[in-house]
TIBAMI-446764 format. One line per 10 residues: their letters; for each residue z, x, y negated of N, C-alpha, C. Coordinates in Angstrom, 3 decimals. Example, Ala and Ser with C-alpha at 12.3 -4.5 7.8 and 13.67 -1.06 7.14 Angstrom:
// TIBAMI-446764
as) 7.800,13.190,5.690,7.800,12.300,4.500,7.800,13.200,3.300  7.080,12.850,2.250,7.140,13.670,1.060,7.870,12.900,-0.030
// end
This chain:
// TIBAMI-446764
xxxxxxxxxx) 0.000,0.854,1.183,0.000,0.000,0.000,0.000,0.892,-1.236  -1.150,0.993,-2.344,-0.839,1.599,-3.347,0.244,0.959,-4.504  0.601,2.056,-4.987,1.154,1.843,-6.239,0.659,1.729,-7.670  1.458,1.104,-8.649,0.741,0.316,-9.351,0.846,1.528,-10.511  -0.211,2.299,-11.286,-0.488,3.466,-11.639,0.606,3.380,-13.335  0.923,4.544,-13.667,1.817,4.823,-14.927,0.933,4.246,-15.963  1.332,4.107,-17.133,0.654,3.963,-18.443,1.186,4.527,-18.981  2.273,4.861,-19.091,2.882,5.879,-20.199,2.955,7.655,-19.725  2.933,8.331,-20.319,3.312,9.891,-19.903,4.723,9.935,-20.172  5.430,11.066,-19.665,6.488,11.723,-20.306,7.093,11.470,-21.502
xxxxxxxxxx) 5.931,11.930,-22.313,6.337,11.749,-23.553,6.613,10.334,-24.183  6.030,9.536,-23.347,6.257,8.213,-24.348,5.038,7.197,-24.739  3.693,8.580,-24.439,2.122,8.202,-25.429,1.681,7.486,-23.771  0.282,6.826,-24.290,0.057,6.270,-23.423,-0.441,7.271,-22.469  -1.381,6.868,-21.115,-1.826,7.971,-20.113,-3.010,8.414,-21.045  -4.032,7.346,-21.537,-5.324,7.662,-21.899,-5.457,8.080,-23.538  -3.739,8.542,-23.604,-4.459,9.262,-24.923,-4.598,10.191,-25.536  -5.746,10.195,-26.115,-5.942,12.085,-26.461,-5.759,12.216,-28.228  -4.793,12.835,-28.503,-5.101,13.305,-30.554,-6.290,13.553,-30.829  -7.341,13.970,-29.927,-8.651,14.364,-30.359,-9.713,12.823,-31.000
xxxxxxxxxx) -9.551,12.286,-30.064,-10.239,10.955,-30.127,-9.636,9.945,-31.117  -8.508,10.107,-32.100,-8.101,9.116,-33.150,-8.696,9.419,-34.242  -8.987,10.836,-34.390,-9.896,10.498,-36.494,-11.007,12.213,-35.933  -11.752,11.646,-35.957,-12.644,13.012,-35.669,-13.165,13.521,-37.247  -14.010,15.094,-36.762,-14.752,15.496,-37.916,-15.627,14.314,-38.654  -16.212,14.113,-37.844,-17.968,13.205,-37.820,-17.194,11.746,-38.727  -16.274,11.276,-38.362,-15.558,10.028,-38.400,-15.453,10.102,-40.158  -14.661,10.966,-40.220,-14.184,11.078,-41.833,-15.208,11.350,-42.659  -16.294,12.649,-42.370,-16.971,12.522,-43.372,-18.413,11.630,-43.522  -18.289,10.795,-42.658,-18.902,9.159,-42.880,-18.160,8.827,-43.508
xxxxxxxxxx) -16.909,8.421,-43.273,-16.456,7.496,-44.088,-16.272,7.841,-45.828  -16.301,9.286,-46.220,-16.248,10.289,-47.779,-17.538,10.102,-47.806  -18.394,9.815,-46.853,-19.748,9.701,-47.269,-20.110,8.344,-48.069  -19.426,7.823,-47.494,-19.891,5.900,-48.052,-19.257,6.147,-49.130  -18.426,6.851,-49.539,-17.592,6.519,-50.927,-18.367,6.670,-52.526  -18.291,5.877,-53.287,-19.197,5.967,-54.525,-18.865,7.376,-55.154  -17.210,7.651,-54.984,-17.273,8.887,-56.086,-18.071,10.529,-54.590  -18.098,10.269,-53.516,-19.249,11.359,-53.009,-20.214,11.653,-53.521  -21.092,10.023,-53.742,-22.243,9.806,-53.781,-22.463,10.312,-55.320  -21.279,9.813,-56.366,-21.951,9.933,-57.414,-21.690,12.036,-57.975
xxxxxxxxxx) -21.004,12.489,-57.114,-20.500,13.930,-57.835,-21.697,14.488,-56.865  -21.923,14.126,-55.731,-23.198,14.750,-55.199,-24.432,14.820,-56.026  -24.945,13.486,-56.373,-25.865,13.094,-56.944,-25.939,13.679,-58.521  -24.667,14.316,-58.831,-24.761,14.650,-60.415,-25.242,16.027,-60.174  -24.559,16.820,-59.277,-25.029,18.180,-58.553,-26.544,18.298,-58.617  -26.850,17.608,-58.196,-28.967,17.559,-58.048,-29.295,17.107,-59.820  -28.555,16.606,-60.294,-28.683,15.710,-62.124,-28.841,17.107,-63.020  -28.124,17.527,-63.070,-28.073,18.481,-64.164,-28.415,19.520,-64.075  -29.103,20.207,-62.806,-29.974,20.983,-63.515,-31.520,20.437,-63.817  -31.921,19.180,-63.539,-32.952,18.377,-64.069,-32.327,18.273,-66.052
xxxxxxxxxx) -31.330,17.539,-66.163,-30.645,17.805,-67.691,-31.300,19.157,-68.298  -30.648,20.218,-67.615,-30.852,21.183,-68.455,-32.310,22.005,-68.423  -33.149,21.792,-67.434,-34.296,21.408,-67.618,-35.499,20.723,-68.650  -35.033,19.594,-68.899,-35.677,18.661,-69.552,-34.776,18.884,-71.438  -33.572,19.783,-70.968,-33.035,20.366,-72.590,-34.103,21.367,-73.080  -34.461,22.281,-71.680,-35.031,23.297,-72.254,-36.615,22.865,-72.929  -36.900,22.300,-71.866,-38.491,21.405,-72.419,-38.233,21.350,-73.728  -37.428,19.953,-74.447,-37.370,19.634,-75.342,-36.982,20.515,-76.642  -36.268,21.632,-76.436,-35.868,22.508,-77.300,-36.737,23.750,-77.439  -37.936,23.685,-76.809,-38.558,25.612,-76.186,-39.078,25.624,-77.847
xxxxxxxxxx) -39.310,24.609,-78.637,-39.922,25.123,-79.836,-39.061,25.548,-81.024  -37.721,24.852,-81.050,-36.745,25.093,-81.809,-36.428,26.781,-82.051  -37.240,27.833,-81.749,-36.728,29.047,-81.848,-35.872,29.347,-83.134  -36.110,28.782,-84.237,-34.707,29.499,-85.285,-33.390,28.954,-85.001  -33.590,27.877,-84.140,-31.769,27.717,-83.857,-31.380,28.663,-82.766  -32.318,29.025,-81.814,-32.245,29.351,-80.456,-31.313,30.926,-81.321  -32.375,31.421,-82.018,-32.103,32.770,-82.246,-30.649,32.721,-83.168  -30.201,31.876,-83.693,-29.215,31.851,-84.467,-27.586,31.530,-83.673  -27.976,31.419,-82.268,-26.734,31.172,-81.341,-25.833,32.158,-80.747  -26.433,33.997,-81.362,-26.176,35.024,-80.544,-26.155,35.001,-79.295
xxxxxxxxxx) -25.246,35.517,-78.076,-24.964,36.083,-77.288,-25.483,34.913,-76.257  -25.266,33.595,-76.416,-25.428,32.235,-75.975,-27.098,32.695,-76.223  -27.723,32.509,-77.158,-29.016,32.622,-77.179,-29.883,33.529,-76.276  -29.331,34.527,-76.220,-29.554,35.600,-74.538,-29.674,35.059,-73.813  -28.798,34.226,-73.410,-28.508,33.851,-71.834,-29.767,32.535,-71.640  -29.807,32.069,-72.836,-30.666,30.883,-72.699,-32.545,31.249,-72.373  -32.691,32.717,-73.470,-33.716,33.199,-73.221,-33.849,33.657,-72.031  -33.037,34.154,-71.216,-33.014,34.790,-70.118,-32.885,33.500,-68.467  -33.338,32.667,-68.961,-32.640,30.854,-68.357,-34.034,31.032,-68.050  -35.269,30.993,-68.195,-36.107,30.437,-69.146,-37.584,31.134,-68.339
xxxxxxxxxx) -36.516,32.238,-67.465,-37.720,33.809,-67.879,-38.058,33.791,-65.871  -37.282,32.548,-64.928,-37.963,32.348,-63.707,-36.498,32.009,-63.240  -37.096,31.171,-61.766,-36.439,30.492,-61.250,-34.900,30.751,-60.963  -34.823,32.300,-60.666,-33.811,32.718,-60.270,-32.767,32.798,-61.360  -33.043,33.308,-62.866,-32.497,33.356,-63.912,-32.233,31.954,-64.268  -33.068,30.873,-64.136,-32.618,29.382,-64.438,-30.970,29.137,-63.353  -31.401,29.542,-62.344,-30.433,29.125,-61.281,-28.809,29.605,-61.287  -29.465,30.992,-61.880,-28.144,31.733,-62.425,-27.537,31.329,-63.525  -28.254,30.669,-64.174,-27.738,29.985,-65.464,-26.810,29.062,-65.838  -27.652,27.765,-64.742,-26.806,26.497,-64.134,-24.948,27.141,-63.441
xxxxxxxxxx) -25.362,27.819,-62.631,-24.211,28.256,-62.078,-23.304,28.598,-63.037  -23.810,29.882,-64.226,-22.930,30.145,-65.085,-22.110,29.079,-66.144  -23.036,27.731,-66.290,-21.547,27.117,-67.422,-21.499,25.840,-66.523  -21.692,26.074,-65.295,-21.062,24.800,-64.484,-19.318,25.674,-63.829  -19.462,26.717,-63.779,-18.575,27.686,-62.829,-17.217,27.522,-63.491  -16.959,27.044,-64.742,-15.508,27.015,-65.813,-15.175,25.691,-65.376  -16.236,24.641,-65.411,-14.945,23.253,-65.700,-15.588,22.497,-64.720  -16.862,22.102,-64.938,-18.032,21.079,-63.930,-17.441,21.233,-62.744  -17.878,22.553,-61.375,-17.066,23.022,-60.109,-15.937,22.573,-60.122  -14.926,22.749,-61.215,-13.438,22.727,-61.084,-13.169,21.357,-60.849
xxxxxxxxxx) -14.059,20.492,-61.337,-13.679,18.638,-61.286,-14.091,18.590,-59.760  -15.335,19.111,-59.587,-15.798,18.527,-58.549,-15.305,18.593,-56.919  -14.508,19.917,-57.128,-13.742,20.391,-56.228,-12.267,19.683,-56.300  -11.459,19.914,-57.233,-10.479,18.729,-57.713,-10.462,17.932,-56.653  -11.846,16.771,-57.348,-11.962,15.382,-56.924,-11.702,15.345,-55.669  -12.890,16.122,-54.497,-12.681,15.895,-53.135,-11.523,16.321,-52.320  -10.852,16.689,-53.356,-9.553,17.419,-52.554,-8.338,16.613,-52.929  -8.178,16.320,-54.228,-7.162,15.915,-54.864,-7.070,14.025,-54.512  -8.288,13.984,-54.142,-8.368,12.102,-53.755,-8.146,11.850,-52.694  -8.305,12.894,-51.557,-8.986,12.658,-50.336,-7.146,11.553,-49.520
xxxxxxxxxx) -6.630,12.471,-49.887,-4.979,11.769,-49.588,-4.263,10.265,-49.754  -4.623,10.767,-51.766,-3.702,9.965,-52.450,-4.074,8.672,-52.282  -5.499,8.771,-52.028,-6.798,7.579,-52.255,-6.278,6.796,-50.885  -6.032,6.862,-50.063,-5.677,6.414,-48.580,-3.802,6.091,-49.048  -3.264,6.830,-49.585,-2.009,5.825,-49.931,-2.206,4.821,-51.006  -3.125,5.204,-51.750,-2.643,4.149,-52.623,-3.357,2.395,-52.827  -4.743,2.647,-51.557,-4.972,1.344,-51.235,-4.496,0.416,-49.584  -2.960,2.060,-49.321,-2.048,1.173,-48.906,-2.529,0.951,-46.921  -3.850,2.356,-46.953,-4.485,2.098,-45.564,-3.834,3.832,-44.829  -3.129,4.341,-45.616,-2.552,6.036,-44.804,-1.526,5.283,-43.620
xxxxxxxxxx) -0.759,4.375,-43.965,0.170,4.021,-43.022,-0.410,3.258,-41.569  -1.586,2.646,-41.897,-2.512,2.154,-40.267,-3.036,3.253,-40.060  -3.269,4.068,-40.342,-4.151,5.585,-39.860,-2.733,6.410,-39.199  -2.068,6.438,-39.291,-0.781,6.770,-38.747,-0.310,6.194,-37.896  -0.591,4.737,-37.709,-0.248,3.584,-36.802,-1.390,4.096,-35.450  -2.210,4.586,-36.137,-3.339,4.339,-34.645,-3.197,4.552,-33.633  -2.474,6.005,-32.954,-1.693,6.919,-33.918,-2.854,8.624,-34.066  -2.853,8.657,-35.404,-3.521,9.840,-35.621,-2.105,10.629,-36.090  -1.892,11.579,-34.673,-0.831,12.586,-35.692,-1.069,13.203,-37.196  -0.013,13.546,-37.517,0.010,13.698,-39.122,-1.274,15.143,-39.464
xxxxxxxxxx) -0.733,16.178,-38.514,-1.132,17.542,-38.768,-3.164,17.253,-38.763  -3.294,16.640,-37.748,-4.812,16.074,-37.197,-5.309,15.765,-38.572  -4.339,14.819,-39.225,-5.635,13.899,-40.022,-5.170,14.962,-41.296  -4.290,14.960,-42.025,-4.192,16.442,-42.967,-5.822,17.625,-42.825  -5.822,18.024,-41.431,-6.436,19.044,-41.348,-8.148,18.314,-41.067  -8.448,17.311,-40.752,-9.633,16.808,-40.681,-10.129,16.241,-42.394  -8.894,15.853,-42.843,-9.609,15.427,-43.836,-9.626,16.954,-44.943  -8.717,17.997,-44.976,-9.137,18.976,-44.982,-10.744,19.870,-45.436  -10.666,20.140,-44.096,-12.076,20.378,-43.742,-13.485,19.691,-44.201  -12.988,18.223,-44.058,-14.013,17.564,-44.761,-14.464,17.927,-46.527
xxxxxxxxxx) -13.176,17.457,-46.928,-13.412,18.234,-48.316,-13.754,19.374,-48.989  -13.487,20.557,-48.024,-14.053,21.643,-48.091,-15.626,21.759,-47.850  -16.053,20.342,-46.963,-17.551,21.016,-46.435,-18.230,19.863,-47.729  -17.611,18.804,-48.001,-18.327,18.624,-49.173,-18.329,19.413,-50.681  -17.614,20.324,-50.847,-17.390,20.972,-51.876,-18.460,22.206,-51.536  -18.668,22.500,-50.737,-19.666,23.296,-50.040,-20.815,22.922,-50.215  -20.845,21.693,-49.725,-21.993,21.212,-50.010,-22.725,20.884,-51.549  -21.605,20.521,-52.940,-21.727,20.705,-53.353,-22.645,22.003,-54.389  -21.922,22.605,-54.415,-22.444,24.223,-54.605,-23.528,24.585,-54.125  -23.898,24.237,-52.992,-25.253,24.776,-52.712,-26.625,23.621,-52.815
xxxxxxxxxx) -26.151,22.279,-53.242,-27.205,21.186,-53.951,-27.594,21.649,-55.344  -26.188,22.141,-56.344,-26.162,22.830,-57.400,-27.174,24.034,-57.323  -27.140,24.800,-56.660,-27.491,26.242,-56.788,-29.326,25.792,-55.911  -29.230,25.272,-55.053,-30.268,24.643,-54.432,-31.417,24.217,-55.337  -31.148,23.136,-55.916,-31.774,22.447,-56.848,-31.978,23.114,-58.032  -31.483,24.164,-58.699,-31.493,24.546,-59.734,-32.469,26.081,-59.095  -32.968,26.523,-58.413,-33.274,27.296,-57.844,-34.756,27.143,-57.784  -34.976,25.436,-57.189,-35.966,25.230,-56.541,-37.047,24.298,-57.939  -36.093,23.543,-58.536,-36.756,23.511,-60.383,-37.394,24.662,-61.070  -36.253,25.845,-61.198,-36.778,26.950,-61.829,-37.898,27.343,-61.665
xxxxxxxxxx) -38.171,27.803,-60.191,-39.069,28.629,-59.613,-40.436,27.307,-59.649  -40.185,26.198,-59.924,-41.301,25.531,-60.270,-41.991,25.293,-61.640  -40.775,25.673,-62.462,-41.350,25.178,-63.735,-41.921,26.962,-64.307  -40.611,28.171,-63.730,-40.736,29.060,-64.575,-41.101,30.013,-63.991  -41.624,30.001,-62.630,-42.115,30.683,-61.690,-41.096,31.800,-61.203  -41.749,32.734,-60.472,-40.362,33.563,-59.033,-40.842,35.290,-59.873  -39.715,35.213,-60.727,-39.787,36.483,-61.365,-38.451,37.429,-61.230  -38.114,38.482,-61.002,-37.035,39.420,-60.838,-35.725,38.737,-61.565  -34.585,38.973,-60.968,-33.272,38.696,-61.472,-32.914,39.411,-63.271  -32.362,38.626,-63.853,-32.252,39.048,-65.294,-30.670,38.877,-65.686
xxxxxxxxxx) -29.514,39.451,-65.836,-28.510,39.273,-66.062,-28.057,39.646,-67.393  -28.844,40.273,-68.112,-28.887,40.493,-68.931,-27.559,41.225,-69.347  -27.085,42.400,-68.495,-26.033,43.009,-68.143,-26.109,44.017,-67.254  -27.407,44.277,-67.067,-27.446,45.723,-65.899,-29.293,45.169,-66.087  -29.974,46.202,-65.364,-31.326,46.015,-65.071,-31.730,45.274,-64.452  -33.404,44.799,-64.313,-33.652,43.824,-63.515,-33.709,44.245,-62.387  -33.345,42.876,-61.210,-33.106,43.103,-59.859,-34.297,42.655,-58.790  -34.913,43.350,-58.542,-36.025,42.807,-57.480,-35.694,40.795,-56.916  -36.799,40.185,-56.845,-36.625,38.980,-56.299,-35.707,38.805,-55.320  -36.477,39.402,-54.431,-35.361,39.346,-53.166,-33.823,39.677,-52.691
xxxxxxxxxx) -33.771,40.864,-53.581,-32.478,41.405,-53.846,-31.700,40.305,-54.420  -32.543,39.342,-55.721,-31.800,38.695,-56.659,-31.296,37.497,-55.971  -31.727,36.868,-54.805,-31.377,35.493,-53.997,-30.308,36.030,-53.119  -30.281,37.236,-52.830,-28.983,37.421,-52.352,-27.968,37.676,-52.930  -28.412,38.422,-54.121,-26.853,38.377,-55.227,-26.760,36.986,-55.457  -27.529,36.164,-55.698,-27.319,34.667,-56.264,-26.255,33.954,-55.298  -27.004,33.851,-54.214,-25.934,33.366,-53.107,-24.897,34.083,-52.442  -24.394,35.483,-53.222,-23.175,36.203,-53.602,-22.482,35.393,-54.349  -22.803,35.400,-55.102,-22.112,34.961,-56.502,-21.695,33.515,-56.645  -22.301,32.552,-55.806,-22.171,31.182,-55.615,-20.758,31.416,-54.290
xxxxxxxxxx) -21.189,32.151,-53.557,-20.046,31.898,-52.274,-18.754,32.149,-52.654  -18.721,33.382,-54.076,-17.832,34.049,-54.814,-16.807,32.827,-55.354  -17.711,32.382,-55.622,-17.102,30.454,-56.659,-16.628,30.036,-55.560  -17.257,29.741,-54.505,-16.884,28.880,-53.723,-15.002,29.326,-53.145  -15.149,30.951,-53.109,-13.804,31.612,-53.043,-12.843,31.157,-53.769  -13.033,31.507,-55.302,-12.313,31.009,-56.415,-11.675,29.823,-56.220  -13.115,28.742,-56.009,-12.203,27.054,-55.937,-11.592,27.113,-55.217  -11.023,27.783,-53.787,-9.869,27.615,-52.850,-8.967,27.199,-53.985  -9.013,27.922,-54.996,-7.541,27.964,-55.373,-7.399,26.020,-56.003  -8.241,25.322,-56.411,-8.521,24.341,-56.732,-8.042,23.709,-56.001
xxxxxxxxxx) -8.801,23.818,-55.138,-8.781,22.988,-53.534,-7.276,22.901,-52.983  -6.712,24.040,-52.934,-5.179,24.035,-52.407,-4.082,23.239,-53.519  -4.748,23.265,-54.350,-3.336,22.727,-55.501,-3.790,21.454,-55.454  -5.198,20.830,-55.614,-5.297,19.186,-55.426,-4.652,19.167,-54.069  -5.331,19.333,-53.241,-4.539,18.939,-51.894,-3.636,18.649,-51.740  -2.583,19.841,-52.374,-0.970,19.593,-52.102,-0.833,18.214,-52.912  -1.086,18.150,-54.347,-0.751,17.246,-55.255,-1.170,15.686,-54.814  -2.301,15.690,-54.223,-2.610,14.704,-52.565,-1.727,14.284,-52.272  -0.888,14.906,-51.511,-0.099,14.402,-50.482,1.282,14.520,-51.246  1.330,15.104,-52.285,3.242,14.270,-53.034,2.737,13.505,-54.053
xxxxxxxxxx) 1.498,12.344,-53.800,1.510,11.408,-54.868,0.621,10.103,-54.510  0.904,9.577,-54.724,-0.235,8.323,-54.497,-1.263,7.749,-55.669  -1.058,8.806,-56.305,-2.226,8.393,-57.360,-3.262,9.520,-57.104  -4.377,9.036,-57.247,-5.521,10.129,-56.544,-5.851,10.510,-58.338  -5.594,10.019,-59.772,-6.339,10.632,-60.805,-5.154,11.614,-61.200  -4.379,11.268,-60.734,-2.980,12.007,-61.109,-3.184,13.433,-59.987  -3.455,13.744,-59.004,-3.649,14.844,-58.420,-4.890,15.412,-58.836  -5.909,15.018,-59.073,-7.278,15.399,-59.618,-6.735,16.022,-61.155  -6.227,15.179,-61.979,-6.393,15.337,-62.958,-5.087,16.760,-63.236  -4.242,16.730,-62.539,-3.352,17.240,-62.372,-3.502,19.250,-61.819
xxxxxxxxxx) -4.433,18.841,-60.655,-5.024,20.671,-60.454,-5.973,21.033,-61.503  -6.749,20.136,-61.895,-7.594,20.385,-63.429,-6.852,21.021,-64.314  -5.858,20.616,-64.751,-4.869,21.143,-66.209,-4.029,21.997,-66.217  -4.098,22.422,-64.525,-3.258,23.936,-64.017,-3.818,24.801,-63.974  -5.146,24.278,-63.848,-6.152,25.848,-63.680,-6.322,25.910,-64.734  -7.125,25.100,-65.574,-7.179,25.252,-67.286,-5.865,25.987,-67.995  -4.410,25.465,-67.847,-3.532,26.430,-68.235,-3.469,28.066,-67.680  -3.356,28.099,-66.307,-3.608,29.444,-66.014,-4.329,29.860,-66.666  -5.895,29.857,-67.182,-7.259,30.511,-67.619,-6.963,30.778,-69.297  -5.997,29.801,-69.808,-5.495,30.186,-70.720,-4.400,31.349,-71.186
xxxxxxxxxx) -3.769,31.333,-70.483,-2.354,32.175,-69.841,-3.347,33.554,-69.908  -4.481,33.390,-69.060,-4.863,34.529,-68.973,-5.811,35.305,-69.869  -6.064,34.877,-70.971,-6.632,35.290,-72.263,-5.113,35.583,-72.856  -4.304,35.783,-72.785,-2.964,36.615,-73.899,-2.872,37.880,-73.258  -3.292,38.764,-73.493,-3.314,40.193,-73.488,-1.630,40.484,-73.553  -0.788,39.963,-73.958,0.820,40.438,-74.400,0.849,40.141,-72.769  0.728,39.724,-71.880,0.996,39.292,-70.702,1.046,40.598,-69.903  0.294,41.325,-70.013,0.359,42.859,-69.361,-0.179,42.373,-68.173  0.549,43.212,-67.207,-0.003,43.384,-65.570,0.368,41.989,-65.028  1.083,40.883,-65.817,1.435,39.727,-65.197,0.057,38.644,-65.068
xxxxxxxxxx) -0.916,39.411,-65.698,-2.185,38.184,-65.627,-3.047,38.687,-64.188  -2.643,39.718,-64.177,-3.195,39.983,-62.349,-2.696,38.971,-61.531  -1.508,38.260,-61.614,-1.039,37.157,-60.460,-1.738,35.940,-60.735  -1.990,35.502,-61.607,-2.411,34.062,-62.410,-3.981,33.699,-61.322  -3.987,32.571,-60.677,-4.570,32.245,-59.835,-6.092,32.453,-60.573  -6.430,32.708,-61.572,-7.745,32.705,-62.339,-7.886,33.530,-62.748  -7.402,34.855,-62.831,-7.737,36.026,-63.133,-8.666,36.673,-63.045  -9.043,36.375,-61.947,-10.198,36.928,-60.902,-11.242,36.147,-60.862  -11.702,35.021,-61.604,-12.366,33.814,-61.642,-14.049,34.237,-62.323  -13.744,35.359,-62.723,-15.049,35.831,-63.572,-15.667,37.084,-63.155
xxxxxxxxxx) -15.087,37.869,-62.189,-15.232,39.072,-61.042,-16.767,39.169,-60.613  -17.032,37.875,-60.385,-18.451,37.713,-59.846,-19.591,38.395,-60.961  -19.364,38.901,-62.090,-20.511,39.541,-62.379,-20.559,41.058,-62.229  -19.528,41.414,-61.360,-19.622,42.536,-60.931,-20.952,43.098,-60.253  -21.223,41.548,-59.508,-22.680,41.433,-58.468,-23.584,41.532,-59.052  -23.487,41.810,-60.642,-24.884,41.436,-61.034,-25.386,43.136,-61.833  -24.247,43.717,-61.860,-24.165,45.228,-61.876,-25.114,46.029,-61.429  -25.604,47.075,-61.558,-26.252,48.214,-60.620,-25.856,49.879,-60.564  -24.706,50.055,-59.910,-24.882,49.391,-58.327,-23.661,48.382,-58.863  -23.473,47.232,-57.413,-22.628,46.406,-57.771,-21.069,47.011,-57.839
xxxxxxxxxx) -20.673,46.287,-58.048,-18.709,46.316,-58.197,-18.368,45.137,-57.642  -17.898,45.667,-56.327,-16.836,44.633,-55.673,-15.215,45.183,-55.637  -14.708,46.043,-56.723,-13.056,45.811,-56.736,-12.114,44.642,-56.647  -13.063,44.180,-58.047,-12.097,42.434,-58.396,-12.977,41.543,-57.687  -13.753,41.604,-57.002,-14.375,40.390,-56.228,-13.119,40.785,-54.962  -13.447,41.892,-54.412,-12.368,42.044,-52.892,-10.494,41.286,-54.030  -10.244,42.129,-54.877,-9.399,41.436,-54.784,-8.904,39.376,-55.929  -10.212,39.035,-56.272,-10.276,37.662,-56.470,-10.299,37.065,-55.301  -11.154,36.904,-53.924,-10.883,36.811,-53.059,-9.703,36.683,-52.398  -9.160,37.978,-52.737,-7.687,37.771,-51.365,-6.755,37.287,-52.268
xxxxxxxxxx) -7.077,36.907,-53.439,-5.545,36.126,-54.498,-6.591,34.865,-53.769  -7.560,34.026,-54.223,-7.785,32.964,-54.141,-7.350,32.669,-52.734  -7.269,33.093,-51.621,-7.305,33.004,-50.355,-5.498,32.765,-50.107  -4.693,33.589,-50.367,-3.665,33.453,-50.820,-2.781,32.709,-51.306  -3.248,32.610,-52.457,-3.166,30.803,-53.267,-3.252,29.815,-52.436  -4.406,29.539,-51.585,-4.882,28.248,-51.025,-4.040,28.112,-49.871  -3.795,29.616,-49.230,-3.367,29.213,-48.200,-1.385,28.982,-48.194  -0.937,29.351,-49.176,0.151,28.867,-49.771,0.122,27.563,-49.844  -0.695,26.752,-50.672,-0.820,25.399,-50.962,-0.796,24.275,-50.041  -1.676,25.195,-49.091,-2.060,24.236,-47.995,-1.041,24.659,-46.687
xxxxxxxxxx) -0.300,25.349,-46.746,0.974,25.495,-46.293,2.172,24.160,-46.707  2.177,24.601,-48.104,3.304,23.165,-48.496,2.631,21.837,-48.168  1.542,21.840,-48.177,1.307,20.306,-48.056,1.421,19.761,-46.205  1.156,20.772,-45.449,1.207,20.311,-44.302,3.215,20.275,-43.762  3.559,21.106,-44.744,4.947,20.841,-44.605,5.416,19.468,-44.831  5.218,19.712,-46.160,5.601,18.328,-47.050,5.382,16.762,-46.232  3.999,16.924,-46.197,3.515,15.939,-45.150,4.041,15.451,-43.765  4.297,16.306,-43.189,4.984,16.428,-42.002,6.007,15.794,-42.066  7.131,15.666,-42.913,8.628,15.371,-43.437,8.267,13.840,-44.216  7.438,13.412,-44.678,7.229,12.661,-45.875,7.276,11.466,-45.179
xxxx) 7.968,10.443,-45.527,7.966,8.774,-45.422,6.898,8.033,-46.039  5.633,8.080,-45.031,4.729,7.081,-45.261,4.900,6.145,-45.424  5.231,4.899,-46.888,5.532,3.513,-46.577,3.920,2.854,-47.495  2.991,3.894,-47.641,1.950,3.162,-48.275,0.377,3.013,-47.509
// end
């Protein structure tokens, strides 16, 4: 006569269940996919370097203002002069604040946004252990912020080289750099950012998960990095602006050097890396301990 088979394990969980199978990779970033603010920070990524495109169109005749902008006026002439220099361009005044939101956003919402319409506590119910969905949704945000950056750098790459054709790298800070050479410093210098925003990424995150307001964590790693970057223009600060999570935030034109300089890239890197992984330390703590009642 058989017996009538367990349903529960040891532990308590049922027989058939696995942590793997409650919130997968694929799962979440469908669901960040359907979301309007994906769609619309993606979609602005591919926007503006069409914007600054259709600025330059409209402005290429204006030369006495152009020339009257100094140092800014360089960079614009040098925008102008092929694809790769357009691309480098975009990157350069998106890399201060634009990146910083956009990275923010997917990090700093990804949490709060799930407590505060009150659905983190059935995702917990399912049961998706805590550490699982932390680290899936994680990841997700990282690969859209990724993704980001390289629609940015993508698109602005693939405009240039159409409107202004595929001419040597221009940094207007060291000599020109062969084409080919120049797409690999480019996508140096983009992955470089992508380093930097860790530090973004780790402070929304945390601010994620000790808040239930998703503009309040967004808006919140925004005005820390902006203070740091400030902090770090006072020279009276001495050797204390070496710690300041943004110190190192501008390193990347080391790459554009000849030969290059990777000192402060190796060490922007291992602060940003550092930073993040601090951050994202407390939050899986925090989390872990925290009374989901939303």
């Amino acid at each position: 006569m058989s017996t009538t088979a367990e349903t529960t394990r040891t532990d308590g969980a049922a027989v058939d269940y696995r942590p793997s199978r409650t919130l997968t990779y694929a799962t979440e970033f469908q669901r960040q996919w359907r979301r309007r603010r994906t769609q619309l920070a993606l979609g602005f990524m591919v926007l503006l370097p069409v914007i600054l495109l259709i600025a330059f169109e409209l402005g290429s005749g204006d030369d006495d203002g152009r020339n009257g902008r100094g140092q800014f006026s360089q960079l614009v002439d040098v925008a102008v002069s092929g694809g790769l220099n357009f691309a480098l361009f975009t990157v350069f005044v998106s890399a201060s604040f634009l990146l910083v939101v956009v990275v923010a956003l997917f990090h700093g919402d990804t949490v709060a946004s799930e407590a505060s319409w009150g659905s983190l506590r059935y995702l917990l119910a399912v049961p998706v252990p805590r550490a699982r969905l932390l680290g899936v949704k994680l990841g997700v945000a990282l690969s859209y912020s990724a993704l980001a950056i390289a629609l940015l750098v993508g698109t602005a790459l693939a405009l240039g080289t159409l409107r202004y054709g595929w001419h040597p790298l221009q940094s207007g800070i060291a000599a020109e750099v062969p084409a080919g050479e120049g797409v690999l410093r480019l996508l140096s210098i983009a992955g470089y950012l992508g380093l930097t925003l860790l530090v973004v990424a780790g402070l929304a995150f945390l601010l994620s998960v000790l808040t239930d307001a998703p503009l309040g964590a967004v808006g919140g790693a925004v005005l820390l990095y902006i203070v740091s970057s400030i902090l770090d223009q006072i020279t009276a600060l001495g050797t204390l602006r070496n710690f300041l999570p943004t110190h190192f935030s501008q390193a990347y034109l080391g790459l554009l050097t000849t030969p290059m300089q990777f000192d402060d890239v190796i060490k922007g890197a291992i602060s940003a890396i550092s930073y993040a992984a601090v951050f994202w330390g407390l939050a899986f703590w925090r989390f872990s301990r925290k009374d989901v009642v939303s």
